[in-house]
C-alpha positions in Angstrom: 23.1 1.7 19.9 22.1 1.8 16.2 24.4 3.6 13.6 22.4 5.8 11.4 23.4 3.4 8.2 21.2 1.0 10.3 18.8 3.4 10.9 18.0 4.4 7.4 18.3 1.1 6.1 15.5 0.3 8.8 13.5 2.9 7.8 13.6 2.3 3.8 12.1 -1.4 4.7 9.6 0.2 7.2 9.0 2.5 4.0 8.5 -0.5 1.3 6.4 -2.7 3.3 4.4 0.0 3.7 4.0 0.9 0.4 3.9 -3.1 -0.9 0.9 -2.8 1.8 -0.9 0.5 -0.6 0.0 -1.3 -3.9 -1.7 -4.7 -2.4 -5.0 -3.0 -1.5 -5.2 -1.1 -4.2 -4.8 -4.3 -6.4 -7.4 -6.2 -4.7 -9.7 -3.3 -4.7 -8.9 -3.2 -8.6 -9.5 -7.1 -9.2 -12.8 -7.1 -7.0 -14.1 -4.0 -9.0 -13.0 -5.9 -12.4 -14.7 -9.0 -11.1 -18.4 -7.4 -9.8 -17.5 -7.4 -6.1 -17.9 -3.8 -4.3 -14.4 -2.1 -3.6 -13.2 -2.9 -0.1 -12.8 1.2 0.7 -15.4 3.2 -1.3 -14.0 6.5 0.1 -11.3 6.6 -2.6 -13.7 6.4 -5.6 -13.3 9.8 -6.0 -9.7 9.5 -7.1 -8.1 8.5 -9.9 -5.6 6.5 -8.6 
C-alpha cells in the first residue's frame, strides 16, 4: 500500500509531464508558425497563449 508522501509525489510527476507535454506543443506549434508551416491545432488561434 502506497503512503500518501508517495502518492503526492506520484501525482506532482504525473502533473509535470503533463505540463512539459503543453509547453512542448505549444513550442512546436510556435516554431512551425515562426517557420511558414500551419500550426499543428488551429483551434487555439483564438487565444493568446
Amino acid at each position: 500500500m502506497l503512503t500518501n508522501l508517495h502518492q503526492e509525489s506520484l501525482l506532482i510527476k504525473d502533473i509535470a509531464l503533463k505540463n512539459l507535454v503543453i509547453h512542448l506543443a505549444i513550442a512546436i506549434q510556435q516554431t512551425r508558425k515562426n517557420s511558414g508551416y500551419p500550426p499543428v491545432a488551429s483551434a487555439h488561434k483564438d487565444h493568446p497563449f
